[in-house]
C-alpha positions as CSV (number, residue, x, y, z in Angstrom):
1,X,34.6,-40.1,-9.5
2,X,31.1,-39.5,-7.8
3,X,28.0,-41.8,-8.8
4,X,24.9,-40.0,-10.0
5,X,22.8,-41.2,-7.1
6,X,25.9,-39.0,-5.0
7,X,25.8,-36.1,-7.4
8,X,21.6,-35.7,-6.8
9,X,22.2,-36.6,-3.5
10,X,24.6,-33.0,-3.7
11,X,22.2,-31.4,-5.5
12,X,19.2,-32.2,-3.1
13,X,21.4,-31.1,-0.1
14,X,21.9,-27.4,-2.3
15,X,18.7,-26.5,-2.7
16,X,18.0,-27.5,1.3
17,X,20.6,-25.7,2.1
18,X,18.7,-22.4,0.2
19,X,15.9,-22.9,3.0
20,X,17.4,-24.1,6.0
21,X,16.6,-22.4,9.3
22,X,19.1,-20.4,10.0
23,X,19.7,-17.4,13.1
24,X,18.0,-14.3,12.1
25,X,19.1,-10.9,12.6
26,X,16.8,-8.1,13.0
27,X,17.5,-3.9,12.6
28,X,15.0,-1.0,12.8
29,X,15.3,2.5,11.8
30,X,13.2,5.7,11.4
31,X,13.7,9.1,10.3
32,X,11.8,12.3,9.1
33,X,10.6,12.6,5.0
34,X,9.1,16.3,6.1
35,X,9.2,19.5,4.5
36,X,9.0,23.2,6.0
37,X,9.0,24.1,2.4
38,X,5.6,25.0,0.8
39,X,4.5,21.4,-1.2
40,X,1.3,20.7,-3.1
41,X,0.1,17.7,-1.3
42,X,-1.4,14.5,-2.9
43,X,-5.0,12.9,-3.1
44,X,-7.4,15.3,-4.1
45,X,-8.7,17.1,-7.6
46,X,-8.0,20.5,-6.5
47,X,-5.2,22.0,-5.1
48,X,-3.8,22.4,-1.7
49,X,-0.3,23.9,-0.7
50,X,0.9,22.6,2.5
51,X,1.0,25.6,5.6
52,X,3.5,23.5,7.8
53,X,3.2,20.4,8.8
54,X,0.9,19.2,11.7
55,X,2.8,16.0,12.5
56,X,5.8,14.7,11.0
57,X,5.8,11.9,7.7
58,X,7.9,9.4,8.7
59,X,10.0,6.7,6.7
60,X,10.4,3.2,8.3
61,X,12.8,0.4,7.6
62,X,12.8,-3.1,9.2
63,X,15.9,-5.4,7.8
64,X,15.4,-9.0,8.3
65,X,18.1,-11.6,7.5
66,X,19.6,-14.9,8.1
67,X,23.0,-15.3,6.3
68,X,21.2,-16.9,3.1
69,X,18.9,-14.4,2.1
70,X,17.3,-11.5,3.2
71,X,14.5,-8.0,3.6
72,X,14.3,-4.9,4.0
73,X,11.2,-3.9,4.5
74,X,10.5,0.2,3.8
75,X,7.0,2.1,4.6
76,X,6.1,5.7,3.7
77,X,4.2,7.8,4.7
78,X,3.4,9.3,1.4
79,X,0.2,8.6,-1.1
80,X,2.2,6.5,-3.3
81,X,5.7,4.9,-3.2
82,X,7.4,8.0,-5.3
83,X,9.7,6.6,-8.2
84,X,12.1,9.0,-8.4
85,X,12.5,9.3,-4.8
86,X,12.8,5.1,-4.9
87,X,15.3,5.6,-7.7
88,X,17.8,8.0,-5.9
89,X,17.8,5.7,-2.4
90,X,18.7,2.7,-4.6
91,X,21.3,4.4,-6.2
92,X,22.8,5.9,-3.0
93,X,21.8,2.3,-0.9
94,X,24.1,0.6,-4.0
95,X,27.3,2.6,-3.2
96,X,27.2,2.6,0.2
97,X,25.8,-0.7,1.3
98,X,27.5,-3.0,-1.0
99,X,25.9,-5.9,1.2
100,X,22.4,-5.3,0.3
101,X,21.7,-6.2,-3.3
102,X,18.9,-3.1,-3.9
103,X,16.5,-5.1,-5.1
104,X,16.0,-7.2,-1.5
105,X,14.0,-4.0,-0.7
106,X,10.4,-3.9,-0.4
107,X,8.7,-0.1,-0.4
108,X,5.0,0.6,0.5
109,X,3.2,4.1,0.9
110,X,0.5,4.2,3.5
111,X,-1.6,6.2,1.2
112,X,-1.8,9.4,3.5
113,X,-3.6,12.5,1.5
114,X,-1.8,14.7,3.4
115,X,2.2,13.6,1.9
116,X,4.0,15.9,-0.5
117,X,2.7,15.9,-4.6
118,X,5.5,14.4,-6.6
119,X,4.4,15.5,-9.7
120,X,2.9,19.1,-9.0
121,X,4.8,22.2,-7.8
122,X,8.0,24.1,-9.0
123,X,10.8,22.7,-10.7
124,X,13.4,23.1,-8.5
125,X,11.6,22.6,-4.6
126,X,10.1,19.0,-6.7
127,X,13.8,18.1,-7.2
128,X,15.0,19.5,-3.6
129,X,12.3,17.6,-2.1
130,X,12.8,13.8,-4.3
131,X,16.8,14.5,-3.5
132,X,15.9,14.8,0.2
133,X,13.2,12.1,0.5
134,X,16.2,9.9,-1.8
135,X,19.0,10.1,0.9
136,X,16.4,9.5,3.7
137,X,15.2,6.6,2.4
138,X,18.8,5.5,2.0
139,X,20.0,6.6,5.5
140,X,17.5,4.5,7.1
141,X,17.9,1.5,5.0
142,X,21.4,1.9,6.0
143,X,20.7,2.5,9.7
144,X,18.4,-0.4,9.8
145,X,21.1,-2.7,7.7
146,X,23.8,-1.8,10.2
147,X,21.8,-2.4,13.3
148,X,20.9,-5.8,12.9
149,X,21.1,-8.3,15.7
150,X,20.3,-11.6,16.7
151,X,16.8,-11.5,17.4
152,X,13.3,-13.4,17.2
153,X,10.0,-12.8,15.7
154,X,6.0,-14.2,16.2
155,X,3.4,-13.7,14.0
156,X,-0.6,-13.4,14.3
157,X,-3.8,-12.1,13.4
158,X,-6.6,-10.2,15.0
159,X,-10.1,-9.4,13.1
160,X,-10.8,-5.5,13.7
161,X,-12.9,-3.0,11.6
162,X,-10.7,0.0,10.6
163,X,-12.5,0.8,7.2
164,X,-15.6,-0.1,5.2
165,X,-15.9,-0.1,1.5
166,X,-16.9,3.6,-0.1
167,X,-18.8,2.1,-3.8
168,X,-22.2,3.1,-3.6
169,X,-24.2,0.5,-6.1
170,X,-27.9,2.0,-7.4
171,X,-30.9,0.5,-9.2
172,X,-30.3,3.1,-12.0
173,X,-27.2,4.3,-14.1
174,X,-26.1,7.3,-12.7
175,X,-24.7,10.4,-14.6
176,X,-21.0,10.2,-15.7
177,X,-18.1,13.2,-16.5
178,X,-15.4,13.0,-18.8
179,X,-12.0,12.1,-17.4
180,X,-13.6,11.9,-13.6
181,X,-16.6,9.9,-13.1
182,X,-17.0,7.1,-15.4
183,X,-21.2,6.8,-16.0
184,X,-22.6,3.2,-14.1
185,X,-25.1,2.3,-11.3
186,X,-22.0,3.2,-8.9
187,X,-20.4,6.1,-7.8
188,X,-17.6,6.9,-5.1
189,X,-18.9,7.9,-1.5
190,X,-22.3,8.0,-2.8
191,X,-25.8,9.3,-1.3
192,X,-27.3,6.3,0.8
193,X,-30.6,8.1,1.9
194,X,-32.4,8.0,-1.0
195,X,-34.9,5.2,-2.8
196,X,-32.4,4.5,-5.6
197,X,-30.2,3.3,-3.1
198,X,-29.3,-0.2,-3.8
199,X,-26.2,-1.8,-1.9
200,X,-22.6,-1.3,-0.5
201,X,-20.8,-2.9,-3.5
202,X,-18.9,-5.1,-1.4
203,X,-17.5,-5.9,2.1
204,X,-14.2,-4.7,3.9
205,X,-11.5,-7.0,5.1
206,X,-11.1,-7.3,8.3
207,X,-8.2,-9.4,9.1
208,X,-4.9,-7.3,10.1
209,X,-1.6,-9.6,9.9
210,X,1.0,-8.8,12.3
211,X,5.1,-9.7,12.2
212,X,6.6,-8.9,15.8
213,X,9.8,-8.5,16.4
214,X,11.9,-9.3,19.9
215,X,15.6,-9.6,20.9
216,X,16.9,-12.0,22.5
217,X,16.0,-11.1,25.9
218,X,12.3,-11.5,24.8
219,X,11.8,-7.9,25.1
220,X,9.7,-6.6,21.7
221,X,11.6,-4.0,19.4
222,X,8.7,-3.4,16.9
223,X,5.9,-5.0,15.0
224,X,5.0,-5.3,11.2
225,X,1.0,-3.7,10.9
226,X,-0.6,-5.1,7.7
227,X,-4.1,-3.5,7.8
228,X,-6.6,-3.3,5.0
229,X,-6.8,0.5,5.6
230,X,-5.9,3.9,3.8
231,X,-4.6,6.6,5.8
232,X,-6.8,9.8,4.5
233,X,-8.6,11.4,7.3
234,X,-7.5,14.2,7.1
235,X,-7.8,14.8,3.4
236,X,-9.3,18.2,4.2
237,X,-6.2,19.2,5.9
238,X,-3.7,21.9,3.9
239,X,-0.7,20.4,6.3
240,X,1.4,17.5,5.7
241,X,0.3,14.8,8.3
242,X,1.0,10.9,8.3
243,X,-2.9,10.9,9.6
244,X,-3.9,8.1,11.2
245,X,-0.3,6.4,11.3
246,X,0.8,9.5,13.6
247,X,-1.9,8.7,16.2
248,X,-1.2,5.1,16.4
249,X,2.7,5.5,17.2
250,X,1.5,8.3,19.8
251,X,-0.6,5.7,21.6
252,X,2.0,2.8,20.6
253,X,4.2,4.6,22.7
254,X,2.4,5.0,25.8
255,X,1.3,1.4,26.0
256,X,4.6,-0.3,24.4
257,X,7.5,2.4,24.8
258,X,10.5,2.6,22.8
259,X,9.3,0.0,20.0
260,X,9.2,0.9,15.8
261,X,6.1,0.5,13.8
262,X,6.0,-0.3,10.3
263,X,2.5,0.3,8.4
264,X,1.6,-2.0,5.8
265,X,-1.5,-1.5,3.8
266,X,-3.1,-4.8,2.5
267,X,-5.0,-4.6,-0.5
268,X,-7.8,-1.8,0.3
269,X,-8.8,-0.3,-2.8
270,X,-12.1,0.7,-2.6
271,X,-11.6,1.9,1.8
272,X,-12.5,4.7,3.2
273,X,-12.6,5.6,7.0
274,X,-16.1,6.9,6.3
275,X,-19.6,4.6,6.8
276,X,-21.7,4.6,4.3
277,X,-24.7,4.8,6.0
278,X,-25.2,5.0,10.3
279,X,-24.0,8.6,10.2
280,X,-26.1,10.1,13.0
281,X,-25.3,7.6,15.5
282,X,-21.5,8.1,13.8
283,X,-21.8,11.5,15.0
284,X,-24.0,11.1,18.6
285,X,-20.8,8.9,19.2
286,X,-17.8,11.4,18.3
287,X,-20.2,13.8,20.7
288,X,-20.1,11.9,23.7
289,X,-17.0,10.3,23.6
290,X,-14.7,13.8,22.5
291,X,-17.5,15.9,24.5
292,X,-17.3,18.1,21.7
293,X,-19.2,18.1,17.9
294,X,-16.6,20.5,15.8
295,X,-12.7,18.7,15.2
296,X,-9.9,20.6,16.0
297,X,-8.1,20.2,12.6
298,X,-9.7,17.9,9.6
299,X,-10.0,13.9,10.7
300,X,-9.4,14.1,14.0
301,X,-12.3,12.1,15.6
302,X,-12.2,9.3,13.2
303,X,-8.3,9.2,13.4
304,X,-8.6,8.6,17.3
305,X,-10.9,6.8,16.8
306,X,-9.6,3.9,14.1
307,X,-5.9,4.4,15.7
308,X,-8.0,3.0,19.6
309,X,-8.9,0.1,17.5
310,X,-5.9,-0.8,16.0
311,X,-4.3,-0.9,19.2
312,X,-6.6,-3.2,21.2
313,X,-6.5,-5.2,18.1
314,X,-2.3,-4.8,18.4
315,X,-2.8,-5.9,22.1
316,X,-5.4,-8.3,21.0
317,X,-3.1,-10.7,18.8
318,X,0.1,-10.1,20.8
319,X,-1.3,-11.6,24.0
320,X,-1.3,-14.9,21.9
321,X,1.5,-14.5,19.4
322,X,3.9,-14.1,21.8
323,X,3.7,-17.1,23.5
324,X,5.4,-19.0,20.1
325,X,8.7,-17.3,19.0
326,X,11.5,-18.0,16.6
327,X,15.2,-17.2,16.6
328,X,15.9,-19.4,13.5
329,X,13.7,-19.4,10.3
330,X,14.4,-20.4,6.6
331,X,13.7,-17.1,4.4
332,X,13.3,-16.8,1.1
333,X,13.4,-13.5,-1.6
334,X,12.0,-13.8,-4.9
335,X,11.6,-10.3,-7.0
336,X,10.7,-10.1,-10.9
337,X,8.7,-8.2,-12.8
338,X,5.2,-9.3,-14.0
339,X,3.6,-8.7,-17.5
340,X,0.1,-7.4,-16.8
341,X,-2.8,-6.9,-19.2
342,X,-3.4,-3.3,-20.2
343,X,-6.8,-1.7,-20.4
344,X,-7.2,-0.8,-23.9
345,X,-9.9,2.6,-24.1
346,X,-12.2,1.8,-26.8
347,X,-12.7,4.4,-29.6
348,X,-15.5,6.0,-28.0
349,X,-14.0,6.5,-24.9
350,X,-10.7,8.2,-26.8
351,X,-13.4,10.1,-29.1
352,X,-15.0,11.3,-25.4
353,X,-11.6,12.2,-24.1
354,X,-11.0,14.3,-27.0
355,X,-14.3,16.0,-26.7
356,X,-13.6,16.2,-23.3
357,X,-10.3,18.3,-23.6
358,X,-12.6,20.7,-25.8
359,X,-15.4,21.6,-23.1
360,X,-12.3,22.2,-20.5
361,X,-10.3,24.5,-22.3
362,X,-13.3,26.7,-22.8
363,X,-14.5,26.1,-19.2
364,X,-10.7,27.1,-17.8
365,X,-11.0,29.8,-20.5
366,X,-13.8,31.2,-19.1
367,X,-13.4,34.5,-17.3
368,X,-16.9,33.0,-14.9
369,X,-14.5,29.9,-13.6
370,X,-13.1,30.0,-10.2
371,X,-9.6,29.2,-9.5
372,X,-10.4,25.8,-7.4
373,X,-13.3,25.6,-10.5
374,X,-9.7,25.5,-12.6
375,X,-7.4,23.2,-10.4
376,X,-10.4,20.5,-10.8
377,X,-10.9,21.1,-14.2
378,X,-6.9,20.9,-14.8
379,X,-7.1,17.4,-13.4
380,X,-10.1,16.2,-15.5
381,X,-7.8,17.1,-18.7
382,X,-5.3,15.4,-17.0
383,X,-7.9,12.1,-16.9
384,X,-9.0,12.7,-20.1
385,X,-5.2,13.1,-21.6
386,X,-4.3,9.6,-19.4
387,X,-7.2,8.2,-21.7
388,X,-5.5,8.9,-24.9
389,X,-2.0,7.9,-23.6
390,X,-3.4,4.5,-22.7
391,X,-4.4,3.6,-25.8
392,X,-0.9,4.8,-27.4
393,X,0.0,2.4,-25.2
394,X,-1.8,-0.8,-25.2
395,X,-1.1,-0.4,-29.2
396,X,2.8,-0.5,-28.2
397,X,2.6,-3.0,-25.3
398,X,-0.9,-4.6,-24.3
399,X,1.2,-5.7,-21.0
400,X,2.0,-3.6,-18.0
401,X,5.3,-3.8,-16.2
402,X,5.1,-4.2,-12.8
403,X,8.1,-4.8,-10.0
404,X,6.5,-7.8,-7.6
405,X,8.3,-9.6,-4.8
406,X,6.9,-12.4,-2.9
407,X,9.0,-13.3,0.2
408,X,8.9,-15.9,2.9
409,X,9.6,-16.1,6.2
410,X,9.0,-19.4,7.7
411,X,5.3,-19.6,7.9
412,X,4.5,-16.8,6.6
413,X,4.0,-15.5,3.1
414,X,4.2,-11.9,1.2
415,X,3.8,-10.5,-2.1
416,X,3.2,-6.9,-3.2
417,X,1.9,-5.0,-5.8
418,X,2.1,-1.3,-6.9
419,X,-1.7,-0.2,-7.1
420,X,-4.9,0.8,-4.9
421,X,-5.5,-3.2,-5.3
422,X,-9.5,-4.0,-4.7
423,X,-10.1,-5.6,-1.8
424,X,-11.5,-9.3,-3.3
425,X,-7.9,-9.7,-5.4
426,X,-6.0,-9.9,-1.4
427,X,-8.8,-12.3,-0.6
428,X,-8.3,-14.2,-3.7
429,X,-4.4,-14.4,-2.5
430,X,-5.0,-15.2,1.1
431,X,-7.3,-18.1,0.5
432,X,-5.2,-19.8,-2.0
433,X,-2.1,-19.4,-0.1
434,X,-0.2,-22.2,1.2
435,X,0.9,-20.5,4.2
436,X,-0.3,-20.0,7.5
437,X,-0.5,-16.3,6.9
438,X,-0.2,-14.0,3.6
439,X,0.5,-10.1,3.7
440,X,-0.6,-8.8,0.8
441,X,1.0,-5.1,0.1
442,X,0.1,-3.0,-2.1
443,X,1.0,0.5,-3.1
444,X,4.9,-0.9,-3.9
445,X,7.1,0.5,-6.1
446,X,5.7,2.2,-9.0
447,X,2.7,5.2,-9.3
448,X,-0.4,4.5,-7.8
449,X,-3.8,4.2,-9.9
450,X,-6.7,1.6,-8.8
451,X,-7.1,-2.3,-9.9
452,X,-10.7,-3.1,-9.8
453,X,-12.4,-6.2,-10.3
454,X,-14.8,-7.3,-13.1
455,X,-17.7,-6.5,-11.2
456,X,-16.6,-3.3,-10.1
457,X,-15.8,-2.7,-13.9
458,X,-19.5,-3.5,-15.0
459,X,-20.7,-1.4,-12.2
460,X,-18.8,2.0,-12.9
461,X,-18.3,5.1,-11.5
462,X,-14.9,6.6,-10.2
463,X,-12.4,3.9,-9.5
464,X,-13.0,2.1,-12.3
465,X,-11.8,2.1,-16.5
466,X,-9.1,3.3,-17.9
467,X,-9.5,7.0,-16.8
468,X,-8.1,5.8,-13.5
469,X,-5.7,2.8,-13.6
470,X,-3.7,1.2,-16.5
471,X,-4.2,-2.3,-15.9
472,X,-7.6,-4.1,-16.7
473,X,-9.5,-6.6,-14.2
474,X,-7.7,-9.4,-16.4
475,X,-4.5,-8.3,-15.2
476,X,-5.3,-7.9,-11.7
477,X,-6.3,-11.6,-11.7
478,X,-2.7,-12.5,-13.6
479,X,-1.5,-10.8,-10.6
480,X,-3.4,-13.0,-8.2
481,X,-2.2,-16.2,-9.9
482,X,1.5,-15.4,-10.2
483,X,1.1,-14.4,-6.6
484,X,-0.2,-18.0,-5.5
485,X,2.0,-20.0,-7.8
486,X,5.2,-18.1,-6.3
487,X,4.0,-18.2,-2.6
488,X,3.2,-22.6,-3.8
489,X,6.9,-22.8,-5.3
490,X,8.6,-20.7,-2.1
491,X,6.7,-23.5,0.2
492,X,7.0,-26.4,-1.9
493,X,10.8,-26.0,-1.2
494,X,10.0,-27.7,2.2
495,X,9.4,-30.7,0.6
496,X,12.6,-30.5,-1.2
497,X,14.4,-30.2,2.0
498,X,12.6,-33.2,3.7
499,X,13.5,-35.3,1.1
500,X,16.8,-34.4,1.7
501,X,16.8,-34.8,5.6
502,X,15.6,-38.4,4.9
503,X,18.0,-39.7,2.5
């Protein structure tokens, strides 16, 4: 019969075992999520139906494992991580890869403005299209699931400037709209030339974490890109382009053929590819370094532009990182779902919705309206509706569900979260983390819709309230402390196993 000091001594050696280093296996894939068929495409207030598609969207998958637990890692190129597309590749993925418990996967979108509208179009094409991007999704899971070998991996850093932040702060409130512009002394890409012109609300972020993968000839098969940075230059466009994603695998494969890239976006809620002020020496630049002042299709100079940078800074942390890589790493998956305070619209606001439906209805009735006039007016009821569903809501539920992971990987930390997450809620995660170095995704599973901060809150504009996100600045710090507190328990298991190794 065992003692009890030999039954904890078991016990100490099971949860060791739970971390301990152990050979990982690596498999990429990637495949097409494009459409000849005419699709509204995402990101703006009036409508655009995609003429073709400039360069292709792309799904990637990255499978990571070590015989105790595992990842999959899956980016999009799409605004948002679409859940009905999500919910038919998990289905198929459950069937046909009875290995891979579905919830080991971890989806991002890279935000492009230039992906196919889940939400808007026909009937039938929107159910052609989530079928399509659903067995996609699953064939490259699959394909990266079935490919995995014994490989290594090396992590780093690099600092590089790939967007600023596009909140506009002035010294006097500025004028609101119903459902689109919330009133405040801020406002979205605003006017910096003028004497009312106060400040940049906040800084960027520029730290972009990098995962690289090698096999075990040292040769590298593909890198993880975690960049604070939204792909939407081409938001003008009216064809389905992965934007600046499309430019950096172009270059990625002159300088380092034959290897996958997997786009992460850390928390970048309030980018934009645009500065906020500097524009004539913006433009003098594009001029002498393209030789040329007019684009040949929408985005195209700063896409070539940010896509250069994040390739020297790619060069930049690999010249280092390599030089310290591992075969053998403990790994550890953790995925619940978080309870998240609500915003709750205050009667006013739902009084101003309601008025708000009122004054668009006769505006969209109006003979005098033009048909873009309509589209934007459409999505201001839209807003406006949102507002009064919220409310129905926080008086069911004042908590938001939301699907979170946080993962480790040696040294290194992740956690995601489904929403346009405001840049000072990754640094809040980052700094607190007990790991060397913390990816912070956002835009996971689940719609999109902003997070803001309590100071972008007070500040208004668009961005900002309940007209544009369901969870409140409260909830987006819940986030950040169940965030730290998992990525503390995942590390504190190394103490655990020490203990262990010395009794």
């Amino acid at each position: 019969m065992r003692t009890i000091r030999q039954l904890f001594i078991v016990a100490l050696a099971v949860a060791a075992a739970t971390l301990s280093a152990a050979p990982l296996k690596i498999g990429w894939a990637m495949n097409d999520i494009s459409t000849d068929e005419p699709v509204y495409l995402s990101g703006t207030f009036h409508a655009r139906v995609s003429k073709g598609v400039r360069d292709p969207l792309k799904v990637t998958a990255l499978a990571i494992d070590n015989g105790e637990d595992c990842v999959v890692f899956v980016s999009l190129d799409l605004i948002h991580t679409m859940p009905w597309g999500v919910k038919i590749a998990r289905e198929i993925i459950a069937k046909t890869v009875p290995d891979l418990p579905p919830e080991k996967i971890l989806f991002n979108a890279t935000h492009t403005h230039t992906g196919v509208n889940e939400w808007r179009g026909d009937k039938a094409m929107l159910e052609r299209y989530r079928n399509f991007l659903g067995s996609q999704i699953a064939k490259t899971v699959t394909e990266a699931w079935n490919s995995r070998k014994p490989g290594k991996i090396a992590y780093g850093y690099d600092l590089v400037v790939t967007a600023f932040n596009r909140r506009i702060v002035y010294f006097t409130r500025q004028k609101g709209s119903v459902g689109m512009n919330p009133g405040g002394c801020a406002r979205l890409h605003g006017n910096t030339n003028t004497p009312d012109f106060s400040h940049v609300e906040g800084g960027g972020d520029p730290f972009v974490n990098y995962l690289f993968t090698y096999d075990l000839n040292d040769n590298l098969t593909g890198a993880i890109m975690n960049v604070p940075y939204t792909a939407q230059c081409s938001i003008a466009d009216v064809h389905l382009s992965s934007d600046t994603w499309h430019d950096v695998r172009q270059l990625m494969a002159k300088r380092h053929p034959g290897i996958f890239i997997l786009p992460q976006v850390a928390a970048a809620g309030e980018a934009t590819f645009e500065q906020p002020y500097y524009k004539a020496a913006e433009r003098r630049r594009n001029r002498l370094i393209f030789g040329r002042t007019k684009m040949d299709y929408p985005g195209e100079f700063p896409r070539k532009v940010i896509a250069d940078r994040m390739l020297t800074s790619f060069d930049r942390a690999l010249a280092w990182a390599q030089k310290e890589k591992f075969s053998d790493l403990p790994i550890k998956h953790v995925t619940k779902t978080l309870h998240l305070t609500r915003h709750r619209p205050s009667d006013e606001l739902c009084a101003e919705a309601l008025k708000g439906i009122e004054e668009i209805k006769a505006l969209r009735n109006d003979p005098k309206t033009s048909p873009r006039m309509r589209t934007s007016l459409g999505m201001r009821e839209s807003k406006c509706r949102q507002v009064l569903a919220m409310r129905k809501n926080w008086d069911k539920d004042p908590k938001y569900p939301m699907e979170f992971h946080a993962l480790r990987i040696g040294d290194i930390g992740f956690v995601s979260e489904q929403f346009e997450l405001y840049f000072e809620f990754g640094q809040r995660i980052a700094a607190r983390s007990p790991f060397v170095q913390t990816f912070v995704i956002q835009l996971s599973v689940g719609g999109g819709g902003y997070l803001a901060t309590e100071r972008a809150e007070k500040n208004g504009g668009y961005g900002t309230g309940p007209l544009i996100g369901p969870v409140a600045p409260k909830g987006g710090q819940e986030f950040v402390e169940a965030a730290v507190a998992e990525l503390k328990a995942l590390k504190a298991m190394d103490a655990k196993a020490d203990k262990t190794e010395k009794r």
